[in-house]
C-alpha positions as CSV (number, residue, x, y, z in Angstrom):
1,X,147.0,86.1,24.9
2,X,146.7,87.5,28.5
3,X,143.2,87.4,30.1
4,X,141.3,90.3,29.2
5,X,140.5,93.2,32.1
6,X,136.5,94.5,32.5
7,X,136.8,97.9,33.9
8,X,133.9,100.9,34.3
9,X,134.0,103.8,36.6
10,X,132.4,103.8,39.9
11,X,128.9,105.3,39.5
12,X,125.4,105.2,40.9
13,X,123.0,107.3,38.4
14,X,124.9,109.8,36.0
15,X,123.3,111.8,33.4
16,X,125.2,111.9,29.9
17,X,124.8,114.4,27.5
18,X,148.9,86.9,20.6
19,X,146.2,84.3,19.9
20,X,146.4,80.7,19.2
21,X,146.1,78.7,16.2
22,X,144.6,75.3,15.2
23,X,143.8,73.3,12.3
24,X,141.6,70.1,11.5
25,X,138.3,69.3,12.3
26,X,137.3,67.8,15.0
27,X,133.7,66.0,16.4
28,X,130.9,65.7,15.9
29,X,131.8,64.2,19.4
30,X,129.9,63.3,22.6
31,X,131.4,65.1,25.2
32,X,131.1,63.0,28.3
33,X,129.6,65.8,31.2
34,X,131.1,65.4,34.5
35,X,128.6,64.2,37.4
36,X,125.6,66.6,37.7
37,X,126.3,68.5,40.9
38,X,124.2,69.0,44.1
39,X,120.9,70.5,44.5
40,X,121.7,74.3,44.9
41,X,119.3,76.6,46.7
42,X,116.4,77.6,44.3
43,X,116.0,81.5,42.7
44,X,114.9,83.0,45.8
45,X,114.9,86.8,47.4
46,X,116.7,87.0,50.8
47,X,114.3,88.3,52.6
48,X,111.1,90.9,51.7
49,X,112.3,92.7,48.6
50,X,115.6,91.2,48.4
51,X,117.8,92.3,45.2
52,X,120.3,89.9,45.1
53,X,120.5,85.4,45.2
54,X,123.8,83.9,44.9
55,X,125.4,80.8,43.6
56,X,128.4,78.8,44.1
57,X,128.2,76.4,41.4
58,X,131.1,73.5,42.1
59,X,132.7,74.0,38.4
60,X,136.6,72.6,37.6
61,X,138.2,75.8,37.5
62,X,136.5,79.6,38.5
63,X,137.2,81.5,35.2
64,X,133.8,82.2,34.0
65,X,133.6,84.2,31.0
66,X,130.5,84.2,28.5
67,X,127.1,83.4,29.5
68,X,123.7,82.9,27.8
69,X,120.4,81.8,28.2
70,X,119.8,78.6,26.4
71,X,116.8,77.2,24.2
72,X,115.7,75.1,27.3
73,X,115.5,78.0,29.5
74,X,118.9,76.9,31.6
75,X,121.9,79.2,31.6
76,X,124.7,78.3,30.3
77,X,128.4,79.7,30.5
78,X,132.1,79.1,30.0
79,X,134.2,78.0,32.6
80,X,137.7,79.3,30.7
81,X,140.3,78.0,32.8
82,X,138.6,74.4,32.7
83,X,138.0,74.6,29.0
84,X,134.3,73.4,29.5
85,X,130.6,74.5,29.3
86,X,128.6,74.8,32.1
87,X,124.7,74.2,32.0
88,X,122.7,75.6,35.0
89,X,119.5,75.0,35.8
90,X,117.8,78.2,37.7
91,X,117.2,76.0,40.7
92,X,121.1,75.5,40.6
93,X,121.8,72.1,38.8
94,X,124.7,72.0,37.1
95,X,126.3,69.6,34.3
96,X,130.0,70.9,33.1
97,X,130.8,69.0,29.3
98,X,134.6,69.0,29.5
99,X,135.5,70.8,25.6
100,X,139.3,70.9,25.8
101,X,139.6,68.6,23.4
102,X,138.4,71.4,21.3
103,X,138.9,75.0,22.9
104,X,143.0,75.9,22.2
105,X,142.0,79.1,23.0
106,X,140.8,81.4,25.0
107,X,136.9,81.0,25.5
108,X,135.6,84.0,25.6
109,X,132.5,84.5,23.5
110,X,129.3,82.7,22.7
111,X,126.0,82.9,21.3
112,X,123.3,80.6,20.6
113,X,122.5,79.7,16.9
114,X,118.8,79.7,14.9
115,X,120.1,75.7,15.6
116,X,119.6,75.9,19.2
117,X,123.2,75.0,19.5
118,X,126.4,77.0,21.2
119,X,128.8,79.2,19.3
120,X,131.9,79.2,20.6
121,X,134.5,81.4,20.0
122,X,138.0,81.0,21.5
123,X,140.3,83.4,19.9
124,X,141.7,80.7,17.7
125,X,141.4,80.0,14.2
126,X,138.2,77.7,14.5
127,X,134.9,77.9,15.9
128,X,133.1,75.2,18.6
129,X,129.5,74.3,18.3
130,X,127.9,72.3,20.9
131,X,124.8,70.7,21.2
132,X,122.7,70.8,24.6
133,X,123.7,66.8,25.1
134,X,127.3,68.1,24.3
135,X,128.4,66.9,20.7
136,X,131.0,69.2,20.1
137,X,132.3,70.0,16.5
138,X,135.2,72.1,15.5
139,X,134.5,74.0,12.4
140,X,137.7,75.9,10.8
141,X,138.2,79.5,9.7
142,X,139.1,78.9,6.1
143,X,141.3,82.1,6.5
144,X,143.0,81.1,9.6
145,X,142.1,84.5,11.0
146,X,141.4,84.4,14.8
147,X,138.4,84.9,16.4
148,X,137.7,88.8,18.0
149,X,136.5,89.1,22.2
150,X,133.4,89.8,22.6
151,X,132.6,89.0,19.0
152,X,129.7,86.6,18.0
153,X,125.4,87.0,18.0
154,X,122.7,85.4,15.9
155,X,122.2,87.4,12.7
156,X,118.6,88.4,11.4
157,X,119.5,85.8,8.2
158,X,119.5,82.9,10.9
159,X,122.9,82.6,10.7
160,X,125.9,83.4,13.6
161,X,128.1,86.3,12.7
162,X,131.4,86.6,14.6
163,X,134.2,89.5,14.6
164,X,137.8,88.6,13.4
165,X,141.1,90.3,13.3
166,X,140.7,91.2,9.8
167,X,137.0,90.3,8.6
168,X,133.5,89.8,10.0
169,X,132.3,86.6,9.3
170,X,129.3,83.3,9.6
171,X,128.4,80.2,9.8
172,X,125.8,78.6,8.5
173,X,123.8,76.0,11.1
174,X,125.3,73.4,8.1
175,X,128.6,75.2,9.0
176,X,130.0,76.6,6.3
177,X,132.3,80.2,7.1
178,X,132.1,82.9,4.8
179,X,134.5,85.8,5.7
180,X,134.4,89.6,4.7
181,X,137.0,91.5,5.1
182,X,137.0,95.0,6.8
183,X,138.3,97.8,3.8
184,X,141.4,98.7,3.6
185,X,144.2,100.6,6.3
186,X,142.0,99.1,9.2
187,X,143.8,97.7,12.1
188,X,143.5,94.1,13.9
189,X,140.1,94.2,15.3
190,X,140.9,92.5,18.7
191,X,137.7,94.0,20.4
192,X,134.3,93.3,18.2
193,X,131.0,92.9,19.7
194,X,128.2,91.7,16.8
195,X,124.6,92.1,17.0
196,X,121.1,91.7,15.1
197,X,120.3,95.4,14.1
198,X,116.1,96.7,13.9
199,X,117.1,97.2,10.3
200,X,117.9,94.0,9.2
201,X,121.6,94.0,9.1
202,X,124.6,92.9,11.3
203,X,126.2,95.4,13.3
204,X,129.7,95.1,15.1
205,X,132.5,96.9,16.4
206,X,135.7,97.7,14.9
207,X,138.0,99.1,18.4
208,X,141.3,99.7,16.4
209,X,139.0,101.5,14.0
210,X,137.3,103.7,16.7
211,X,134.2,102.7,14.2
212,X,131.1,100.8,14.1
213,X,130.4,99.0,11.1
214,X,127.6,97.8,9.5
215,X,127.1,94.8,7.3
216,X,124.5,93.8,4.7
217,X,123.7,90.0,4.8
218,X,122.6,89.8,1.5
219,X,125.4,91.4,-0.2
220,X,128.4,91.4,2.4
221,X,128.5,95.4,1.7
222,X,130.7,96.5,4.8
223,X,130.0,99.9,5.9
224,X,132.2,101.8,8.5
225,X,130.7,105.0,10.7
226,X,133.5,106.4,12.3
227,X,132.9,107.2,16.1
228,X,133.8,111.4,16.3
229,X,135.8,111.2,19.4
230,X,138.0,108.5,20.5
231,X,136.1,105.7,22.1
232,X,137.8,102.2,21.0
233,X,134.7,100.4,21.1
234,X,133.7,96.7,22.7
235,X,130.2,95.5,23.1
236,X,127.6,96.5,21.1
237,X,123.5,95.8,22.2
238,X,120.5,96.2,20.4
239,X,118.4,97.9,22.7
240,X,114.0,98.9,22.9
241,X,114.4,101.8,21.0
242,X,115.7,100.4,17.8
243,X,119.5,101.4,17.9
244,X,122.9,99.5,18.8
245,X,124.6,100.6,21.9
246,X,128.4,100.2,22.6
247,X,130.8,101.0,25.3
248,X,133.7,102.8,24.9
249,X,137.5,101.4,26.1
250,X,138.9,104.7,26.1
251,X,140.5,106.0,29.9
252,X,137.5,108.4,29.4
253,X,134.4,106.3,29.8
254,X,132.0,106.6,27.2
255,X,128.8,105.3,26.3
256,X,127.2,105.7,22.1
257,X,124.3,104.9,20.2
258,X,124.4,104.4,16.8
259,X,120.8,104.9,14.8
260,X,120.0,102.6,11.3
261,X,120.9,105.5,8.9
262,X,124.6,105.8,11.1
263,X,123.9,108.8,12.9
264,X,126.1,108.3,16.2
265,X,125.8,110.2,19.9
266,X,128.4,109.4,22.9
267,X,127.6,109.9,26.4
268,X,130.5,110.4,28.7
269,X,129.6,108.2,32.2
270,X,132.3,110.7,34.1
271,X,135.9,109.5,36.1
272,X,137.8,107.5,34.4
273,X,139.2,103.4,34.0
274,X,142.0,102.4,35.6
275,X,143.4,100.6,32.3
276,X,142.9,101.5,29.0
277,X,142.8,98.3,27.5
278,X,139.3,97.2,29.3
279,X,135.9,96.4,28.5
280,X,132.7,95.8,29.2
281,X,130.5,92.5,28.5
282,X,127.0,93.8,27.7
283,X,124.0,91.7,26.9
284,X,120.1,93.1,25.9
285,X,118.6,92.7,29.5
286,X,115.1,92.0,30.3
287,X,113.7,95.3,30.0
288,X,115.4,95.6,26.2
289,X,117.8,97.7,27.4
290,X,121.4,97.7,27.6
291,X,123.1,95.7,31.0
292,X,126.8,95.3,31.4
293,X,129.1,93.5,33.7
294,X,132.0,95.7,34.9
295,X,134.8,93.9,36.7
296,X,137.4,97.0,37.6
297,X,134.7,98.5,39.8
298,X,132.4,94.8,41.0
299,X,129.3,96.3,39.4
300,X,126.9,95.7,37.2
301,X,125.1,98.7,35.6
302,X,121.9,99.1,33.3
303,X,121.5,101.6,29.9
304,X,118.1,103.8,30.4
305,X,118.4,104.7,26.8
306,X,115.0,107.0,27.5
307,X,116.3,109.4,29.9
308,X,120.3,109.0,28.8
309,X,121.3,107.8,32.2
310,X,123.3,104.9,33.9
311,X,122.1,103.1,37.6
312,X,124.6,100.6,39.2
313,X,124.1,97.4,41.3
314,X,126.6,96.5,43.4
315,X,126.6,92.2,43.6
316,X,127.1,90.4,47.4
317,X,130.5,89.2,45.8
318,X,133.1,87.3,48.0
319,X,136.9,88.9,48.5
320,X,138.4,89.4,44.9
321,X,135.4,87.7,42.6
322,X,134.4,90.2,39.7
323,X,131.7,89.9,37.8
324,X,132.5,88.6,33.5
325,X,129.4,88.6,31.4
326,X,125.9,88.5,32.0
327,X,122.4,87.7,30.7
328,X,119.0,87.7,30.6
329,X,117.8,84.9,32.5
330,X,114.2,83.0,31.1
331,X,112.8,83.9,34.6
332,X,112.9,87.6,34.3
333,X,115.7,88.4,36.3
334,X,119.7,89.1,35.5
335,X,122.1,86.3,35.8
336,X,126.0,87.6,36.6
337,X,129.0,85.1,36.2
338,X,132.0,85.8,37.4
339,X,135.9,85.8,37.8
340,X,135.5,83.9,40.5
341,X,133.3,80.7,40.7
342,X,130.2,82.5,41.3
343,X,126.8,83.4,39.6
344,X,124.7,86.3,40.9
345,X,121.3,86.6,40.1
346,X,119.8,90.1,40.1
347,X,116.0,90.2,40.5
348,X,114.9,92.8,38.5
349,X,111.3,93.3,39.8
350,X,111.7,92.2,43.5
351,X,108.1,91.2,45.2
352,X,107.3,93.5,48.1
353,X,105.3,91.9,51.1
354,X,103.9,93.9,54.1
355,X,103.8,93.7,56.8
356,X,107.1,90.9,56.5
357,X,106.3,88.9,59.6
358,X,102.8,87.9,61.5
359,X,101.9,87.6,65.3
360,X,98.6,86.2,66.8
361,X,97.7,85.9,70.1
362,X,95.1,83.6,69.7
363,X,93.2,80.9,67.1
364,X,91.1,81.5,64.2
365,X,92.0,85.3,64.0
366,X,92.7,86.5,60.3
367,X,95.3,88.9,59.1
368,X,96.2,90.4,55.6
369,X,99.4,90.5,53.5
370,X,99.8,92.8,51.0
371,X,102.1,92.2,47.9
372,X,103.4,94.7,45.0
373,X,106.2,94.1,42.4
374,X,106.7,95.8,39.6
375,X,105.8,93.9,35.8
376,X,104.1,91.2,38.0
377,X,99.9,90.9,38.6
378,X,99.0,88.0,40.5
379,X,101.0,85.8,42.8
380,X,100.8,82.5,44.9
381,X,101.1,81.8,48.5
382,X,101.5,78.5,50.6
383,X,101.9,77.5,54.3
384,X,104.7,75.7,55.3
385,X,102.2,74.5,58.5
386,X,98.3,74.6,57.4
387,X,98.3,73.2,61.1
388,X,99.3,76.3,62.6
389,X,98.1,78.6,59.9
390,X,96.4,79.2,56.3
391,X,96.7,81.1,53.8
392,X,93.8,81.8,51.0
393,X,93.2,85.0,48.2
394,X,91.7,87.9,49.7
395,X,89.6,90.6,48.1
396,X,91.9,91.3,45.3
397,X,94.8,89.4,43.5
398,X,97.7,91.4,45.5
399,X,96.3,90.7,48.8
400,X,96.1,87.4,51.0
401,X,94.7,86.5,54.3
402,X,96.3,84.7,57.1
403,X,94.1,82.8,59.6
404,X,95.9,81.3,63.0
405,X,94.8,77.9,63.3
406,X,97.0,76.5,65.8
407,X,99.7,76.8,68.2
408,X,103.3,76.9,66.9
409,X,105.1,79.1,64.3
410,X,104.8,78.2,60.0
411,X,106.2,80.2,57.1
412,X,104.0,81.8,54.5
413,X,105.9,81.9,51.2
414,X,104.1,84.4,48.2
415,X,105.5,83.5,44.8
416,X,105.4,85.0,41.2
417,X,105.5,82.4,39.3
418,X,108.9,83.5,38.0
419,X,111.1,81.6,40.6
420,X,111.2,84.4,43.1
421,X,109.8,84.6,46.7
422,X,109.3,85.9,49.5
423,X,109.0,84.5,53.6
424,X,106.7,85.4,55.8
425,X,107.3,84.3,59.1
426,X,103.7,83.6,61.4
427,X,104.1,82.6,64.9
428,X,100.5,81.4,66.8
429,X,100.6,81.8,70.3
């Protein structure tokens, strides 16, 4: 199966109104990880309220394709073209577990299970589980249906539900796959985003159907809401104000929200894709709403499912890298990988410091920085040259005073806590 496209149209703020198969188990085995790489720059903002940090993480191949936040606060993300996962330590670390013993696929979607393991899904006829020391285990569809894009996410029953051709499906953390099959007349399911609902069911897309279904995980009692225009959807995202978003394939980009009882709305984004057969990889962000990589256009754009609109961030990408998938990153901020062999980070609340550099013209003379970021209330700052100058709390948690001590030139460096900072530069004379 060829490499799916991501494609959105270029915006800044609208308003809106053949796969392969396997057989056999394989594992539990310990996947040996290739040498841990070097010491990357940490999560920092270039310069005073900075949007943007970039990585060049050292992988096999530069075919990245899901990514996730793991239990130990890492990311993690598949490196398709090397058949491997990739662990990333927000300082930049990274440890690749070769998995090609197990992918025959495609890798293309994960999740992480109630288990604290990996879900893998390759669009094969199996599913991958990994631990975080890399015991991989190949656990068998018993249908020998393959495995949907875009299609897996922890259900509310602690179990990982995962988009087929023909059914929606789980596994247990013991591992045992229970199918359902979609009703009757619908067509191969090759685009199916699943998520946790506010209700207590399992959501997921249906993109041959242009529906979203909705299934009980009690009872396996499939129900299908047809979408009322034609949308083909992909990814679908529970987002803060209880209902599953999805994006729309369709050369007329669409957003849609779909609410618990099924009622659905669709908000056209305006232009048009270049391809029809596109998508989006979306992920619930930090803010609970809706963020999606789009590769056609090298953006990445967030869901403000208050006032119905759409903002775009462009990433500091290199010639012909596109950003894949992201996720919420443990420190707050947005973590992009990429077509590409890069990972963006995108700090959502960047730290504001004014004035951004210090002069004195003599010793012991004090000066005040002021800092503001937004969903952040106290901060930390440090001299890089207590020699030259200090740095201490001033009259209130968001301001800090400077004092010249000595000759020379030092960097003052205010922190959130959160892995992001900014750099003050102080010269003494």
């Amino acid at each position: 199966m060829s490499r799916r496209v991501l494609a959105i149209c270029a915006v800044v703020v609208f308003t809106f109104g053949g796969c392969s198969a396997r057989s056999g188990t394989h594992g539990p085995a310990v996947i040996e990880p290739l040498p841990l790489q070097r010491l990357l720059p940490e999560v920092k903002q270039k310069g005073n309220g900075g949007q943007w940090v970039q990585f060049h993480p050292l992988t096999t191949a530069t075919l990245y394709s899901a990514i996730v936040t793991g239990p130990d606060g890492d990311v993690w993300f598949l490196d398709e073209n090397a058949a491997s996962l990739v662990r990333m330590s927000l300082s930049g670390v990274i440890k690749e577990f070769n998995l090609s013993r197990f992918l025959s696929g495609n890798a293309v979607s994960m999740t992480v299970g109630a288990d604290n393991r990996f879900y893998i899904g390759d669009e094969s006829t199996s599913i991958v589980r990994v631990t975080q020391s890399g015991a991989a285990t190949t656990i068998p569809i018993p249908s020998g249906d393959n495995t949907a894009i875009d299609g897996m996410g922890l259900g509310p029953d602690g179990n990982v539900w995962f988009a087929e051709f023909s059914h929606i499906a789980k596994v247990t953390p013991s591992g045992k796959v229970t199918e359902f099959a979609y009703p009757p007349s619908l067509g191969p399911n090759q685009y199916g985003g699943v998520t946790a609902g506010s209700d207590g069911n399992v959501w997921f897309a249906q993109s041959s159907a242009n529906a979203i279904g909705r299934i009980v995980p009690s009872t396996g009692t499939i129900t299908m809401f047809t979408i009322p225009v034609g949308c083909a959807p992909a990814p679908v995202v529970l987002a803060k104000d209880n209902n599953v978003w999805f994006v729309c394939l369709t050369t007329s980009p669409m957003l849609g929200s779909i609410t618990p009882n099924g009622t659905i709305t669709t908000y056209s984004l305006g232009g048009t894709f270049n391809q029809n057969a596109t998508e989006q990889f979306c992920a619930r962000g930090p803010d609970g709403e809706p963020w999606c990589a789009s590769n056609d256009d090298n953006t990445v754009f967030r869901v403000n499912t208050s006032s119905h609109t759409v903002t775009t961030f462009k990433p500091p990408f290199g010639a012909g890298v596109r950003p894949d998938a992201l996720t919420a990153g443990s420190d707050g901020n947005v973590w992009v990988d990429t077509a590409g062999a890069e990972i963006a980070v995108l700090v959502v609340h960047p730290i504001k410091v004014t004035p951004n550099k210090l002069s004195f013209s003599g010793l012991g003379q004090t000066k005040t920085l002021s800092v503001s970021e937004n969903g952040a209330t106290s901060w930390t700052a440090t001299s890089s040259n207590t020699a030259v100058a200090t740095v201490a709390q001033g009259s209130s948690k968001s301001l800090f005073n400077v004092t010249s001590v000595g000759a020379g030139s030092c960097t003052i460096t205010i922190s959130d806590g959160a892995d992001n900072s900014v750099a003050v530069k102080v010269t003494v004379s």
